[in-house]
C-alpha positions as CSV (number, residue, x, y, z in Angstrom):
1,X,1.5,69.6,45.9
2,X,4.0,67.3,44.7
3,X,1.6,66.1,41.7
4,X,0.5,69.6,41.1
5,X,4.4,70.6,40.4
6,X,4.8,67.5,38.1
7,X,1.7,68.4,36.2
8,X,2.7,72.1,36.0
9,X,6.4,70.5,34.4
10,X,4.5,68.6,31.9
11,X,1.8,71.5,30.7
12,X,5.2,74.1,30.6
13,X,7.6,71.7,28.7
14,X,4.7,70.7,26.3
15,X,3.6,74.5,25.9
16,X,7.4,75.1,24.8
17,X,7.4,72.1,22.3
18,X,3.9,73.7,21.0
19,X,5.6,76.9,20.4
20,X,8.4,75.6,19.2
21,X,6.8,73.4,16.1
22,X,4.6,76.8,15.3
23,X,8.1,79.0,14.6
24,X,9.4,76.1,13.0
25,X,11.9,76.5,10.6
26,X,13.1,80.3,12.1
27,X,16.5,79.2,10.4
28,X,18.0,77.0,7.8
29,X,18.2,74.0,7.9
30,X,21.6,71.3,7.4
31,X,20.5,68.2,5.6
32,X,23.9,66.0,5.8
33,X,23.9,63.5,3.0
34,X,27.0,60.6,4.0
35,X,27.6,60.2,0.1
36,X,28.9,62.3,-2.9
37,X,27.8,65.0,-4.7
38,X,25.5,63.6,-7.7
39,X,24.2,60.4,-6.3
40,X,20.5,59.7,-5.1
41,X,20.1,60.8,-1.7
42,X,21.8,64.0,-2.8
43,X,19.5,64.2,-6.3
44,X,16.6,64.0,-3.8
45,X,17.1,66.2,-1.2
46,X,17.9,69.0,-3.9
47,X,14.7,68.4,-5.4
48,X,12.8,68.6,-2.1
49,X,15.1,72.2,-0.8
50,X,13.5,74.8,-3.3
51,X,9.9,73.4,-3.1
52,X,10.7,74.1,1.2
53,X,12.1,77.1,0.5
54,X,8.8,78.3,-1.9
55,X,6.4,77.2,1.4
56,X,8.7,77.4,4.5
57,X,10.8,80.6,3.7
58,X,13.8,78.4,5.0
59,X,16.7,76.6,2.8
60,X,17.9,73.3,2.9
61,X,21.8,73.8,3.2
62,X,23.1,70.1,2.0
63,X,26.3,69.0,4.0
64,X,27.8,66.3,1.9
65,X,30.1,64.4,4.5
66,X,30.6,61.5,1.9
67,X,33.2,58.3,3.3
68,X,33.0,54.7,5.2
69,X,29.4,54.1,3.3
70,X,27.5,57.2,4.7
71,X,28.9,56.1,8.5
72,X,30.6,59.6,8.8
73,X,27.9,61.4,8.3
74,X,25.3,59.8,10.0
75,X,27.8,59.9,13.4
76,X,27.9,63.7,12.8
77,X,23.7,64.0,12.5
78,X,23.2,61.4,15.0
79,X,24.9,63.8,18.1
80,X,23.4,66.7,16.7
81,X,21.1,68.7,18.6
82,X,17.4,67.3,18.3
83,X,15.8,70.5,17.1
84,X,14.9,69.8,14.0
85,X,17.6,71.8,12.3
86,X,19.9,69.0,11.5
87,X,18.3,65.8,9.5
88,X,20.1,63.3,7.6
89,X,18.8,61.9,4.6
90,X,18.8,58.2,4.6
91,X,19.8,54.9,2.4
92,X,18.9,51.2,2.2
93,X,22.7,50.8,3.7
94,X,22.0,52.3,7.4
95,X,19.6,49.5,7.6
96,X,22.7,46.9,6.8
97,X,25.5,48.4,8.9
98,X,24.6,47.2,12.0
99,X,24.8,43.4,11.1
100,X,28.3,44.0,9.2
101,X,30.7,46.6,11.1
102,X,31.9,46.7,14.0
103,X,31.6,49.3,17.0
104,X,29.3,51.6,14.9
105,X,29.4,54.8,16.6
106,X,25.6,54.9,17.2
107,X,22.9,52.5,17.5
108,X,21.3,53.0,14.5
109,X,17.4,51.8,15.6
110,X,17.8,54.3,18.9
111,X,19.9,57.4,17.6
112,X,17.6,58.7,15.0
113,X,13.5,59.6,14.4
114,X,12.5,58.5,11.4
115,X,10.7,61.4,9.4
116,X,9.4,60.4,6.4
117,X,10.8,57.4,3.5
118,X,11.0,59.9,0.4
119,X,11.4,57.6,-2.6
120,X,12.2,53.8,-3.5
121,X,14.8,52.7,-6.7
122,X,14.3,49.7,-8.4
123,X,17.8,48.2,-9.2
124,X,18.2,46.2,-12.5
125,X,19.8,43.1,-12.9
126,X,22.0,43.4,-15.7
127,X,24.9,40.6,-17.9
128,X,26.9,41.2,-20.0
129,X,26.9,39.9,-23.5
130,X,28.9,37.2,-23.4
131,X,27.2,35.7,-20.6
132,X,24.3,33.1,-22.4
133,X,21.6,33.3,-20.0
134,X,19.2,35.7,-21.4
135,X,16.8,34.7,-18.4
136,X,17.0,34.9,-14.9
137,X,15.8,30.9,-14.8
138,X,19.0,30.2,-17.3
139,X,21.0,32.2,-15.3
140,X,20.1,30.5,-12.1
141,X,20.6,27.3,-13.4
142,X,24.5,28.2,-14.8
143,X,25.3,29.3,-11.4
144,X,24.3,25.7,-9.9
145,X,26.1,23.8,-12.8
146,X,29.0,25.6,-11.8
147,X,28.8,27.0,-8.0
148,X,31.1,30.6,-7.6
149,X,32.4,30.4,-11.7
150,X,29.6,33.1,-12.2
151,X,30.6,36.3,-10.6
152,X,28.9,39.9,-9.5
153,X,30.3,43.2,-9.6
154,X,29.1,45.6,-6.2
155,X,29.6,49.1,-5.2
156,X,31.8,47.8,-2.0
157,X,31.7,45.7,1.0
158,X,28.5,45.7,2.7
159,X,26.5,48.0,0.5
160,X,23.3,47.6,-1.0
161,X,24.4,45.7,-4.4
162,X,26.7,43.9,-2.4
163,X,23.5,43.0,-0.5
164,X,21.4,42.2,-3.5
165,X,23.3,39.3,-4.6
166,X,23.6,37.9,-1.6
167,X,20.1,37.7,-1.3
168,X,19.9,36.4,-4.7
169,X,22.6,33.9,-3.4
170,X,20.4,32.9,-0.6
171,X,16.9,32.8,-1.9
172,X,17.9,31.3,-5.2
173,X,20.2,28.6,-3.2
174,X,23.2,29.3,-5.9
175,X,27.0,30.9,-5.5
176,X,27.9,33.3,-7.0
177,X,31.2,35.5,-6.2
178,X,31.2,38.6,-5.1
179,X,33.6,41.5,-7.0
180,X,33.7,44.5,-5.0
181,X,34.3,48.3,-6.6
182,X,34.9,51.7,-5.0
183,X,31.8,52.8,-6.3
184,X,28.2,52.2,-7.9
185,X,29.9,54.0,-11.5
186,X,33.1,51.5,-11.2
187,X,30.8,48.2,-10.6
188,X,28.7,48.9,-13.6
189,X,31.9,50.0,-15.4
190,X,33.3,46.3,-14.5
191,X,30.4,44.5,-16.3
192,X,30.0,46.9,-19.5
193,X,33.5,45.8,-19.4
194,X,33.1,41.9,-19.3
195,X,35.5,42.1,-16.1
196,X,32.2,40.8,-14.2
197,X,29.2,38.6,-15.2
198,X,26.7,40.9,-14.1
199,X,25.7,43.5,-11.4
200,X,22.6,45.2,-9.6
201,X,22.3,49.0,-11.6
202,X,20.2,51.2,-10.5
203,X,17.5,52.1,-12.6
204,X,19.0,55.4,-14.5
205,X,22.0,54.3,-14.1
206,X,21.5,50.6,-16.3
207,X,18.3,51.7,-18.8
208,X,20.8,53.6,-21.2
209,X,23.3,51.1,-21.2
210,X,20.3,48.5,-21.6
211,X,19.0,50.2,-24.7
212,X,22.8,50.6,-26.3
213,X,22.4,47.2,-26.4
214,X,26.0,47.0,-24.2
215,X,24.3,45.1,-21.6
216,X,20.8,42.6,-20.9
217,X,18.9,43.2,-18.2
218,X,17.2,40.6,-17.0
219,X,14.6,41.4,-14.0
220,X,14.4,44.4,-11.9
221,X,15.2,43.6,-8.0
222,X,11.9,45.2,-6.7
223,X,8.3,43.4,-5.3
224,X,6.7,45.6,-8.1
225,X,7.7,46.0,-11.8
226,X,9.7,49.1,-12.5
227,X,7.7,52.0,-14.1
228,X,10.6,53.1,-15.9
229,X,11.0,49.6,-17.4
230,X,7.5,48.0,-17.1
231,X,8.1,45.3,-19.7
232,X,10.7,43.9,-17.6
233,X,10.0,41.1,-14.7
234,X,10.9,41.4,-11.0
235,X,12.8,38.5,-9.5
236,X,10.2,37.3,-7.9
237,X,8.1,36.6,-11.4
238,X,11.1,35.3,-12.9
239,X,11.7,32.5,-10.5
240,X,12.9,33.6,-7.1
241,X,10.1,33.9,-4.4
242,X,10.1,36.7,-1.8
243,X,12.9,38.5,-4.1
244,X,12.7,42.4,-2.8
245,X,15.6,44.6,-2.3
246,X,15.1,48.2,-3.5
247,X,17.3,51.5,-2.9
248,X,15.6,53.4,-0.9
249,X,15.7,57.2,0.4
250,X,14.3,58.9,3.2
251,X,14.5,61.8,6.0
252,X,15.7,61.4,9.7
253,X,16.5,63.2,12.5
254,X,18.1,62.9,15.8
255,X,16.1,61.1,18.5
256,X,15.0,63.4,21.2
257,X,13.5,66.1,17.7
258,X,10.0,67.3,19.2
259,X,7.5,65.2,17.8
260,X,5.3,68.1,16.3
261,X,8.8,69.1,14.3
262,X,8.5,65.7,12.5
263,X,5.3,65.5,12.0
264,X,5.3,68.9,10.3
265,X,8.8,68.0,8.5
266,X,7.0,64.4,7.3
267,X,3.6,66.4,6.5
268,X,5.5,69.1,4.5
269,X,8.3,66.4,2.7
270,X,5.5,64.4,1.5
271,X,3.1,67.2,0.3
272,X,6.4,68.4,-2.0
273,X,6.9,64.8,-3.1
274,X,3.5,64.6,-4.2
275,X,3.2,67.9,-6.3
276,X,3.6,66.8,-10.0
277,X,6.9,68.3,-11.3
278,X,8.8,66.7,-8.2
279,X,6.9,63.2,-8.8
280,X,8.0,63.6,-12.6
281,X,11.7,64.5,-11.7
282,X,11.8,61.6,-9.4
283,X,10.3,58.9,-11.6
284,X,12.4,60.1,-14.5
285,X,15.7,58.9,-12.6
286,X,13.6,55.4,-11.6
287,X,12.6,57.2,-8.3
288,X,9.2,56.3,-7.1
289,X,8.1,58.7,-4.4
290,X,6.5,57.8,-1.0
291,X,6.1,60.1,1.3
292,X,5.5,57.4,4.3
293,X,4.4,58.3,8.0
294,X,7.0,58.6,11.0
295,X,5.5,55.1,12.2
296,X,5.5,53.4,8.9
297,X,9.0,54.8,8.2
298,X,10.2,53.1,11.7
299,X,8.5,49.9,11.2
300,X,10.2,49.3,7.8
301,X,13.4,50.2,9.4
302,X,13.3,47.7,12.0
303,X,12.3,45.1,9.3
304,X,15.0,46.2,6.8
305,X,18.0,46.1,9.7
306,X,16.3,41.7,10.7
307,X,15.8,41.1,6.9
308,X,19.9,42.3,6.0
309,X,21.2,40.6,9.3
310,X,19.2,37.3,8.6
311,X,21.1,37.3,4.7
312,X,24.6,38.1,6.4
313,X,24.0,35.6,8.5
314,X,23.0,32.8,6.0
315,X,25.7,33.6,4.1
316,X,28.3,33.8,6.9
317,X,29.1,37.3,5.9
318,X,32.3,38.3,8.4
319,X,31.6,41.5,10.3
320,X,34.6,44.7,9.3
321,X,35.9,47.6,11.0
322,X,33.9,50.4,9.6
């Protein structure tokens, strides 16, 4: 009897779970993006909403909770209900804040499902004029003449650029000093400037500055070469092996979301990334779309959060209050 009843639990609860991914979306949906107005995850997310509208019948309503590096809002989605009617759209950064503030208020690896990756952006390593390399290997070679003279300009402490030369710092066994801004715009600012050496950009952000002839890029910080900027090397080509540090953007929800909700969210997200005026929206801004499964998504964020804390670690990195 006893195993009849627990049977009975299982076939009801996974009837209602059925049912439940087959009216899904009955209601909008909140997308909370934990950064500005204007910037990537928010550029994506508004490209995806009308293309869900057209085939779901329901909105995306995008909840911009920007402040501490996306933290807020991901605390927000992450005790949300898990029905599918809150996600969060990710960045590179949630897969470095573990290893670099303290107390997070979630566990990041635990308190979300990963949907679906939406899109990966190249970042350019750009100098300024008067600095002489005009190659990475020259560049390389500066820094180890003269360890922490040559300096980088980031977006702030613990973010993705501020990440990038690190790594750079570690696999290229040189020092360089890191400048930290209250911003993406600010950093680049600093080296268009000459108040830094040079700084990670992301792809549409360092291309028109690159072709003013303001700036030099000198490799792009992906494994692949940039279609926006083919003619230009990654790190790895140019000297530093295993170089590969990308911005990327995805979809979450909060753990517990029915399965069959993300599977049809993931299935849906990636058929709207792959219909050609979104893929030629997104890879005019440098945005290469993906479109990844819920188990590729969650394997590459598991290897993202021990690659970041392996580089904080080598480069004794101190751990702030978020």
């Amino acid at each position: 009897m006893r195993t009849e009843f627990f049977y009975s639990i299982v076939f009801a609860l996974g009837s209602v779970a059925c049912v439940h991914a087959q009216n899904y979306p009955a209601k909008p949906i909140r997308v909370i993006d934990g950064y500005p107005p204007g910037g990537g995850t928010d550029i994506v997310a508004r490209t995806i909403a009308p293309k869900f509208l057209e085939s779901q019948g329901q909105t995306w309503i995008i909840d911009s909770r920007a402040g501490a590096q996306g933290i807020i809002g991901a605390e927000i989605a992450a005790k949300s209900p898990p029905d599918g009617y809150t996600l969060l759209m990710y960045t590179t950064n949630f897969t470095i804040h573990p290893s670099i503030y303290k107390a997070l208020p979630y566990d990041f690896l635990q308190a979300f499902a990963p949907v679906t990756q939406t899109s990966s952006v190249p970042m350019i390593l750009i100098v300024h004029p008067s600095v002489p390399a005009r190659s990475v290997k020259e560049l390389l070679a500066e820094a180890r003449l003269k360890p922490g003279r040559i300096n980088y300009a980031s977006s702030g402490f613990g973010g993705i650029t501020h990440m990038a030369g690190e790594l750079l710092n570690t696999l290229a066994n040189v020092k360089m000093t890191h400048i930290p801004y209250k911003g993406g715009a600010p950093s680049v600012a600093a080296t268009l400037g000459g108040e830094t050496d040079l700084t990670f950009a992301a792809t549409p952000v360092g291309i028109p500055h690159i072709r003013s002839g303001r700036v030099h890029a000198l490799a792009v910080s992906s494994a692949r070469r940039s279609t926006a900027i083919p003619s230009l090397p990654t790190l790895e080509e140019a000297g530093v092996p295993g170089y590969d540090v990308t911005n990327e953007y995805g979809v979450m929800a909060p753990a517990g979301t029915p399965r069959a909700v993300v599977l049809k969210l993931q299935q849906e997200i990636a058929r709207i990334l792959n219909l050609p005026d979104v893929k030629e929206r997104l890879m005019g801004i440098g945005a290469e779309p993906v479109g990844s499964t819920p188990e590729r998504f969650g394997e590459h964020l598991k290897s993202e959060v021990a690659k970041w804390e392996k580089v904080i670690r080598a480069n004794r990195i101190e751990m702030q209050q978020w």
